[in-house]
N, C-alpha and C positions, 0 to 999 in steps of 0.2 A: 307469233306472240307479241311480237314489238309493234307490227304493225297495230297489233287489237289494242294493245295499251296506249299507242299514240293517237289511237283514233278517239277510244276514251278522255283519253286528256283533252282533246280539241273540243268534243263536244260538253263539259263540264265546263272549258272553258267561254263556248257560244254561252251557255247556259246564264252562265255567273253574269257575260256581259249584260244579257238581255232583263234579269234579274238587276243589274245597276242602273240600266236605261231611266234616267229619268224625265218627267212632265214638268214644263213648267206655264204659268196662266198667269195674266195679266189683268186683273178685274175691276169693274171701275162701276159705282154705286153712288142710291139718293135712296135714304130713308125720313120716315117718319116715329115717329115714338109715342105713349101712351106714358109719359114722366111724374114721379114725385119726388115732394123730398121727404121721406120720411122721418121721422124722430126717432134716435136712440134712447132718447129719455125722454117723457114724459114734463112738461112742463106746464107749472099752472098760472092763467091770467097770460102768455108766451103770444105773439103774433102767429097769423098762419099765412102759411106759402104753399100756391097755386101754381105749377107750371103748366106753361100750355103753349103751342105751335111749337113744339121739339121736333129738329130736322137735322139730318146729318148726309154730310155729304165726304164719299173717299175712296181712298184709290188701296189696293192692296196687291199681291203676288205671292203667289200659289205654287209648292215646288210638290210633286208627288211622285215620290218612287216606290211603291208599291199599290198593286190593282186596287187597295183598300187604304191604306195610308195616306198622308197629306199635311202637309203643314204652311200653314200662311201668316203674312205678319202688310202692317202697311201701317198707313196713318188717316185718321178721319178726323171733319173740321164738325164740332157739332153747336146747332144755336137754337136760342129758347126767349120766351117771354117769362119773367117770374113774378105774379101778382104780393105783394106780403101787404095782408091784412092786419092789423090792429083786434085783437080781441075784446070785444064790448060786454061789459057786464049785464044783466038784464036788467031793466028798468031803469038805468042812466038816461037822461034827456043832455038832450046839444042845445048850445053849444057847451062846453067844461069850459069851466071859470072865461071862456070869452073865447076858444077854441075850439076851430073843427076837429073831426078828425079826416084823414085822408088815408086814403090807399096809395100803395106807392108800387110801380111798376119797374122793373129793372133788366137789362137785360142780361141775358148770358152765353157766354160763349166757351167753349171748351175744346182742346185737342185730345185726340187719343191714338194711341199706339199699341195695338194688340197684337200676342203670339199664339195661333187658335191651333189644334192638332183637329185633324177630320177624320173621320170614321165613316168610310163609304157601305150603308145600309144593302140600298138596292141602285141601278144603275142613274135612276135620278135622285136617289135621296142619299144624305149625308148626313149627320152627327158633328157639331164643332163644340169646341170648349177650349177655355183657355183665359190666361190673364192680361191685363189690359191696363194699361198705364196711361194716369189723365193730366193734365196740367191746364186747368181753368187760365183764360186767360183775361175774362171778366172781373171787375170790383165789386165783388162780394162778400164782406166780411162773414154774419150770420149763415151762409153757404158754403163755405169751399169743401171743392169735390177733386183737389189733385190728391192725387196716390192711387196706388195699386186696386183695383178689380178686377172684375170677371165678367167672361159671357157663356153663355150656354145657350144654342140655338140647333134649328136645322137648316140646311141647305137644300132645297130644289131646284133643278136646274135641267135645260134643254141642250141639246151641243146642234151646232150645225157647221160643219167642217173645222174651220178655224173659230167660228164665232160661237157663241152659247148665251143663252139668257139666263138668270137664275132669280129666286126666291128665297130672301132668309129671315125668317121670325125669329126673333129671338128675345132673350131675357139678360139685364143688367146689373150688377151693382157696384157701382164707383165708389173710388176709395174704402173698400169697406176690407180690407183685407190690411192694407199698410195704407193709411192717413197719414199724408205728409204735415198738413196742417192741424189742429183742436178743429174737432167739426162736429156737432151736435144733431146732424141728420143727413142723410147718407139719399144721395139721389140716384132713382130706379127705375128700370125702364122697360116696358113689355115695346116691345118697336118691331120694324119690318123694312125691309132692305132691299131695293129691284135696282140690278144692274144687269152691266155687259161684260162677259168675258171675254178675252181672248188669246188662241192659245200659241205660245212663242215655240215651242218642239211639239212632236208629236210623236216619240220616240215608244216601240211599242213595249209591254211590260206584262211580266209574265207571274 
């Protein structure tokens, strides 16, 4: 009987180890984005703002201890062109009183810090969400986008031993949860993300 009970306990215990085993991934990415800035409000006669060549580049780490579970966090650099146009009345003729008008172009740059949970679907695809903490580091009054967001995307991905490639589309919105700064339009982003993983353990999990 003693034996059957210590043999129990041994194997409960393999169990539980294999069960804590965990994975950890080192992932390293270059995206593109589809960006605005949208308005919280409605303004009338207000300039309009164009972003365009949104690109982000960054490094994360991926710790997963369970066959389904996953959680990542890292930091990405990300940068932009922002056209802001002047709103023209109709039938104004140029110049005003002896003035052009001008477009003015500006650029922008932004850090970000995200903490995503992952939800492994099937064995290439994945489910992430999570919040995401920005800190502009560009001069842009009429914009600022530090403070708390969010992403919501999926991950596809390929393994090959150590190495793996992956795929992530995804959906953004910065500061739009806790705005550090007064911001009157909240930048958003349909984007897509191709990097290289690689994995630091390989420890198996049950």
């Amino acid at each position: 009987m003693k034996k059957l009970i210590f043999g129990i306990f041994i194997l409960v215990l393999m169990h539980s180890s294999l069960i804590a085993q965990t994975e950890w991934r080192m992932k390293a990415f270059v995206g593109m984005s589809d960006a605005a800035l949208l308005e919280k409000v409605n303004f009338l006669g207000g300039a309009s703002y164009e972003v365009s060549d949104f690109y982000d580049l960054g490094l994360r780490i991926q710790r997963k201890w369970h066959p389904k579970w996953a959680v990542e966090t890292g930091i990405s650099y990300s940068f932009a062109q922002i056209l802001i146009s002047p709103n023209i009345p109709p039938g104004t003729t140029f110049p005003i009183n002896g003035l052009s008008i001008i477009e003015e172009s500006t650029d922008f740059e932004m850090l970000s810090l995200p903490v995503l949970a992952s939800y492994q679907l099937f064995d290439f695809l994945a489910l992430q969400a999570g919040p995401m903490l920005n800190f502009q580091l560009s001069d842009s009054p009429s914009s600022r986008q530090s403070g708390l967001g969010y992403l919501i995307g999926l991950s596809l991905s390929h393994d090959f031993d150590k190495f793996g490639l992956f795929l992530q589309p995804n959906f953004k919105r910065h500061a739009s949860i806790v705005p550090f700064e007064q911001n009157y339009r909240r930048l958003t982003e349909f984007g897509l993300q191709f990097g290289l993983a690689y994995k630091l353990s390989s420890s198996r999990m049950k």
